[in-house]
ROSE-519033 format. One record per residue (C-alpha): y, z, x; residue number from 1. Coordinates in steps of 0.1 Angstrom, whole numbers, plus 5000, padded with zeros to 4 digits. Layout:
! ROSE-519033
<atom <Y Z X> NUM>
...
! end
This chain:
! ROSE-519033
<atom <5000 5000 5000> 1>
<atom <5031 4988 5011> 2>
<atom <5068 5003 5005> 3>
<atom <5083 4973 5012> 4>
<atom <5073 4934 5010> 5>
<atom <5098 4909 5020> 6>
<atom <5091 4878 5010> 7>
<atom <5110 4849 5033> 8>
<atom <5121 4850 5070> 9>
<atom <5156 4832 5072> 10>
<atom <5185 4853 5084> 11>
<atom <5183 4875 5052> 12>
<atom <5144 4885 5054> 13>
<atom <5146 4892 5089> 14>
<atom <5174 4913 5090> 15>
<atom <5162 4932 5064> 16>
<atom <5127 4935 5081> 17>
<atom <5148 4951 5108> 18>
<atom <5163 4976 5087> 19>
<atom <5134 4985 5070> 20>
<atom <5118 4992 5103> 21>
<atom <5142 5013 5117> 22>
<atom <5142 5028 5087> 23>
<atom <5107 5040 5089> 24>
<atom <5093 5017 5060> 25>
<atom <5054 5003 5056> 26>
<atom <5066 4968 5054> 27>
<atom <5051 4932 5054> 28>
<atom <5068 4902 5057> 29>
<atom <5056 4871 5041> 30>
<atom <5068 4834 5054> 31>
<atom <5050 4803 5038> 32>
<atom <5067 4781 5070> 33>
<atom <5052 4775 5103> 34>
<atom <5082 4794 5121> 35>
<atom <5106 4820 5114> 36>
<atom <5148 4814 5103> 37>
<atom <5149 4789 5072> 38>
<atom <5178 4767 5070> 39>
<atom <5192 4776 5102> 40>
<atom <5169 4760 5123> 41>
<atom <5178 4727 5115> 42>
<atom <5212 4735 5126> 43>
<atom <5222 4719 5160> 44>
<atom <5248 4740 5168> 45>
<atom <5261 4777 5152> 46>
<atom <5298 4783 5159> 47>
<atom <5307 4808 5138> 48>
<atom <5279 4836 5144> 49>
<atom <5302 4865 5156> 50>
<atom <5299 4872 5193> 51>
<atom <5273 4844 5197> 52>
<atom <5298 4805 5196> 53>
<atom <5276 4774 5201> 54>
<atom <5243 4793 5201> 55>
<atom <5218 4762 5185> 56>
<atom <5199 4776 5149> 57>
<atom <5166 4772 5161> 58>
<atom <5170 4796 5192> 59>
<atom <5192 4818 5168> 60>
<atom <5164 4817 5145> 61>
<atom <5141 4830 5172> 62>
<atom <5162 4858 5186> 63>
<atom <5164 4869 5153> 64>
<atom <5122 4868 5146> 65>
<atom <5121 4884 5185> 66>
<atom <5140 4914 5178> 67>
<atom <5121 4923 5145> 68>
<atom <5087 4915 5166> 69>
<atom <5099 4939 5188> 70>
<atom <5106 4965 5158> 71>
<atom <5070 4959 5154> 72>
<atom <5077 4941 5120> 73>
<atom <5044 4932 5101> 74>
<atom <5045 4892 5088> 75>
<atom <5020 4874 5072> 76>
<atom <5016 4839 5070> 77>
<atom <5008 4831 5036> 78>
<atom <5023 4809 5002> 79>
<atom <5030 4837 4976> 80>
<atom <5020 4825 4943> 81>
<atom <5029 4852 4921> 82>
<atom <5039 4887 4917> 83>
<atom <5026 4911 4891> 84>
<atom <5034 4950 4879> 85>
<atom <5013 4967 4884> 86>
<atom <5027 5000 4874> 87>
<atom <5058 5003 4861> 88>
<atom <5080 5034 4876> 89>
<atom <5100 5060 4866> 90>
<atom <5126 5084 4878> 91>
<atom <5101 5104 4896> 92>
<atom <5073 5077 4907> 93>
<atom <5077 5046 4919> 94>
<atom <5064 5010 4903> 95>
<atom <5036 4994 4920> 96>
<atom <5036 4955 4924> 97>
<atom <5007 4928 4937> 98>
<atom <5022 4903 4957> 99>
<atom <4997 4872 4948> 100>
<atom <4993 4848 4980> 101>
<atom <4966 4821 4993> 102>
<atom <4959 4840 5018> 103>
<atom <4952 4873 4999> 104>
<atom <4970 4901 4973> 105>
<atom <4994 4931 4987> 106>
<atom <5000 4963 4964> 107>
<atom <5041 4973 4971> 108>
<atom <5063 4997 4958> 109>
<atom <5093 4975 4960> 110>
<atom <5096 4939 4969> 111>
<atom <5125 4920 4985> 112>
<atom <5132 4883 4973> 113>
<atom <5148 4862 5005> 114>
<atom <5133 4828 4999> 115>
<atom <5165 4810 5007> 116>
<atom <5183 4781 4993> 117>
<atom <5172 4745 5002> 118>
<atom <5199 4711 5003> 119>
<atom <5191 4685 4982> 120>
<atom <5187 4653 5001> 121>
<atom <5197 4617 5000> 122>
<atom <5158 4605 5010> 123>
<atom <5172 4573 5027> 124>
<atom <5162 4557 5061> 125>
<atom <5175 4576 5095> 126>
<atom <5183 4613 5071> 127>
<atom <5155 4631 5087> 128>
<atom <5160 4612 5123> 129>
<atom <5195 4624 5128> 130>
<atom <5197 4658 5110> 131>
<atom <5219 4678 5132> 132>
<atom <5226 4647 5155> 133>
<atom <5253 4633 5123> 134>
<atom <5237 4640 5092> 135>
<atom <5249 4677 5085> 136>
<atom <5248 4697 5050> 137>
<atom <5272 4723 5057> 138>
<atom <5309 4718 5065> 139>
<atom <5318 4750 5064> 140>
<atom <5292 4755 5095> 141>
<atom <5292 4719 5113> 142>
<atom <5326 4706 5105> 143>
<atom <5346 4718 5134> 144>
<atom <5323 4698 5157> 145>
<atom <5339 4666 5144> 146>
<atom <5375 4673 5155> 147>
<atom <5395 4645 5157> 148>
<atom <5363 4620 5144> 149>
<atom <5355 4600 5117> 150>
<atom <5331 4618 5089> 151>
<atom <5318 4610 5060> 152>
<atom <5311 4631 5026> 153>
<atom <5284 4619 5002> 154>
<atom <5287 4636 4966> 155>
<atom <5312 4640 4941> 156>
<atom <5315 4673 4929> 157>
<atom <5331 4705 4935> 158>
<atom <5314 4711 4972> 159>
<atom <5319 4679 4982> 160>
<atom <5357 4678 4973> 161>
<atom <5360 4713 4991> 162>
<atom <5338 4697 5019> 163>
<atom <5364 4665 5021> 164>
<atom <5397 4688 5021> 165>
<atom <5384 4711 5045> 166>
<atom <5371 4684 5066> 167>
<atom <5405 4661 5066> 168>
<atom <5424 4697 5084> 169>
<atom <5408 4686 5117> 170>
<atom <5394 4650 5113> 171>
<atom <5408 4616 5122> 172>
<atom <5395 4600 5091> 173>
<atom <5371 4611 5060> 174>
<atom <5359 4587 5037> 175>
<atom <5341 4605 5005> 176>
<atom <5312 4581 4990> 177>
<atom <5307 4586 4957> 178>
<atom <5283 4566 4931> 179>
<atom <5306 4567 4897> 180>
<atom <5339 4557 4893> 181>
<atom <5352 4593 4884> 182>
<atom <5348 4627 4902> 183>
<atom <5330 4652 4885> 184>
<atom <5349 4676 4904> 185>
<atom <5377 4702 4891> 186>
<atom <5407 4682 4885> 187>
<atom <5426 4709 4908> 188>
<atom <5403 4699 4937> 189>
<atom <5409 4661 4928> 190>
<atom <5448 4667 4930> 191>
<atom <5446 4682 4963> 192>
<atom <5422 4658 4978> 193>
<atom <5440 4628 4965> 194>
<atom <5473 4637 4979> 195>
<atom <5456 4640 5014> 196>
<atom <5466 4607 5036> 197>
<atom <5435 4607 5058> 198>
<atom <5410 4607 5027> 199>
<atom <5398 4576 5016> 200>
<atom <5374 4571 4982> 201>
<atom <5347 4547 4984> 202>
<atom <5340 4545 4947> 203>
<atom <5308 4534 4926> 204>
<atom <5286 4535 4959> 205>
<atom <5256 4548 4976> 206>
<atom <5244 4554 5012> 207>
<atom <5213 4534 5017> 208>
<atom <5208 4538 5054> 209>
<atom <5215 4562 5083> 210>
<atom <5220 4543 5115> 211>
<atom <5224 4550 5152> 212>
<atom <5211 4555 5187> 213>
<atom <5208 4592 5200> 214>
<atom <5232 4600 5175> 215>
<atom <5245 4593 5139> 216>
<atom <5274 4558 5142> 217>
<atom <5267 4540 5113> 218>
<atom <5263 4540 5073> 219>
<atom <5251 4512 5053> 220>
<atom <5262 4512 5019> 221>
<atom <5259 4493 4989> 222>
<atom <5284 4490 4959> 223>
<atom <5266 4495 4929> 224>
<atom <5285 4478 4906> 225>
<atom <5290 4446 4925> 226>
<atom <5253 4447 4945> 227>
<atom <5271 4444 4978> 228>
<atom <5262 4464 5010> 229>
<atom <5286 4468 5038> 230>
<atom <5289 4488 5069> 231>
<atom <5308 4521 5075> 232>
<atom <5315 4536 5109> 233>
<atom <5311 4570 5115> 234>
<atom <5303 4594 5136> 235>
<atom <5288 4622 5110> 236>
<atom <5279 4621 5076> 237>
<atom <5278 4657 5053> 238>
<atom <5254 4656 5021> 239>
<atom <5266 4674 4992> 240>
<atom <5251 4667 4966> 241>
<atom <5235 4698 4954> 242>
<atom <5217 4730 4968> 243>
<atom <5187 4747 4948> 244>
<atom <5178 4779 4952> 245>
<atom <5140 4785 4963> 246>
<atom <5135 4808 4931> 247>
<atom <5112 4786 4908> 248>
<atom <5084 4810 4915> 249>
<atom <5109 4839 4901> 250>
<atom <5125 4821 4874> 251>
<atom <5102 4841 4846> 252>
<atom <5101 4871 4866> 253>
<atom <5136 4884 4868> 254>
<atom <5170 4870 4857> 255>
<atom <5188 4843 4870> 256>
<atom <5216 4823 4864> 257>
<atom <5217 4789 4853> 258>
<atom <5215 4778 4883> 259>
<atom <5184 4798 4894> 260>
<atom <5200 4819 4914> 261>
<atom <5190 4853 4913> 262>
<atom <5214 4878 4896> 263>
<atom <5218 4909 4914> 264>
<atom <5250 4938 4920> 265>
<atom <5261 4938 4953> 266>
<atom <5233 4965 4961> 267>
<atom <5210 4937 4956> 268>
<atom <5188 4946 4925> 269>
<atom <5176 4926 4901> 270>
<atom <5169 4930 4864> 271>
<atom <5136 4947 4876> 272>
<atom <5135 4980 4889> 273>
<atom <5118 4975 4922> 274>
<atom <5126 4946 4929> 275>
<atom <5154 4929 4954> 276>
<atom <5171 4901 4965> 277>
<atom <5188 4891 4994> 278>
<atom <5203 4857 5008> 279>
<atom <5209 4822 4996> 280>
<atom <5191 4827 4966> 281>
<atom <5208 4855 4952> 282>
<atom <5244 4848 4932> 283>
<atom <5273 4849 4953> 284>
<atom <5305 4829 4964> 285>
<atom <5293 4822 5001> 286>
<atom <5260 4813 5018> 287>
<atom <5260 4820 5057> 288>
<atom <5246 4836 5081> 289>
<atom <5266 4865 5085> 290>
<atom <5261 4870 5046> 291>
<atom <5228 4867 5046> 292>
<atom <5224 4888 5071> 293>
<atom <5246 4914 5055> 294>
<atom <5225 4908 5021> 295>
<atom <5193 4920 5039> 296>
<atom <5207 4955 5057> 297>
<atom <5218 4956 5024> 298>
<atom <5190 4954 5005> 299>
<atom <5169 4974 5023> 300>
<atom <5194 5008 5014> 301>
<atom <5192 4999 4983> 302>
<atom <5153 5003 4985> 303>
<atom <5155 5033 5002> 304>
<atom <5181 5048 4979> 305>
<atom <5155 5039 4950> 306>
<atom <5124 5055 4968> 307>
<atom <5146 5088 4970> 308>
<atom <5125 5116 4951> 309>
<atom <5096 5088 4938> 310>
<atom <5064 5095 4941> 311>
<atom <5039 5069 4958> 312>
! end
């Protein structure tokens, strides 16, 4: 019997598996992937990790896995596939969960979701080639690398007007690709963006290639209205057309929001006692590192404050 299972190893899980460790808790992590860090370590380059510019996400992503390894953090590698109550709690005892996997079943007290948020993608030709060499998801953590460039932003909602206005501060030129003839975003956004002089709107088209050499300098795309393809030079390209939260699994299980995003306070608890969330896929105004991070040191309080005077 476990006190705590954390289920997901990006920033969020790990950190939390740290604090649960320190903290003295029976804990298990559980990561479907092959390595440890989620989104992060497809990131090239992390410039805005405090005390650690330029570090690349994959070696971030590691330090991160060594330092709970060296806690002496439990993981398991395993697909969870559902979790059940057991025994529901009270003010003196505490609930008692089954974490379902392929690889087995785990009996918890408390459980922490960090399963992460995932960008949807574009699943054209050169995408998966050049991710983190030009094709980026994440202004707000790549943008400042293209200082003085040429970028491009696919999408035509909110975060892709935010990405285009917050891009244009520091690049030469951003062109914003967009499949309709209208933005879906807030027409506040649109004002802002339109009035910027080094944004241009490629209307009614899609990106149906991703060219380069070592790194991202060309986008082939095709008006959809007029069937024509043409070439775009650029030297990075930011997808934003959507993020999903990895929740599906929990969707029944406790409540989320439209979106599937987890809601949960700011001490991370769902709408089932015992259970936690942490990261990405809980309902917040920013996803980073530092947040997720935050999220799991969190989280695992919260736990301990709910254990205080329970039972096992």
């Amino acid at each position: 019997m476990y006190d705590l299972i954390i289920i997901g190893s990006g920033p969020a899980g790990l950190s939390a598996a740290v604090y649960a460790k320190r903290a003295g808790l029976n804990m298990l992590v559980i990561e479907k992937n092959p390595v440890s860090g989620g989104q992060i370590i497809d990131t090239y380059e992390v410039d805005n990790y405090l005390g650690i510019p330029g570090v690349n996400g994959f070696d971030l992503a590691m330090k991160f896995r060594e330092h709970a390894d060296k806690l002496g953090a439990e993981f398991a590698d395993a697909t969870v596939t559902s979790i059940v109550c057991k025994e529901e709690g009270s003010d003196t005892k505490a609930p008692v969960f089954t974490v379902v996997t392929d690889a087995g079943e785990y009996d918890t007290h408390t459980v922490l979701l960090a399963t992460g948020a995932h960008h949807s993608k574009l699943g054209i030709p050169g995408e998966e080639e050049y991710i983190g060499k030009g094709v980026s998801y994440c202004a707000t953590c790549d943008g400042a690398f293209y200082k003085g460039k040429v970028t491009a932003v696919n999408g035509g909602g909110d975060v892709a007007v935010e990405d285009a206005i917050f891009l244009a501060r520091f690049c030469e030129k951003v062109y914003l690709i967009h499949r309709r003839d209208e933005l879906r975003a807030t027409k506040v956004l649109q004002d802002e963006l339109f009035a910027l002089p080094n944004v241009e709107v490629i209307w009614d088209s899609v990106v149906k290639e991703i060219k380069g050499e070592d790194k991202v300098t060309t986008l082939k795309i095709e008006n959809v209205k007029k069937s024509e393809e043409s070439d775009l030079n650029v030297d990075g390209i930011f997808v934003a057309i959507g993020i999903h939260p990895s929740t599906d699994l929990f969707a029944s299980f406790v409540k989320c929001d439209e979106g599937g995003y987890v809601i949960a306070g700011e001490d991370g608890a769902t709408s089932v006692p015992g259970v936690f969330v942490a990261g990405d896929s809980r309902k917040k105004r920013l996803r980073q590192i530092v947040t997720a991070v935050a999220d799991g040191a969190n989280a695992v309080t919260s736990v301990q404050d709910f254990m205080v005077g329970k039972s096992k």
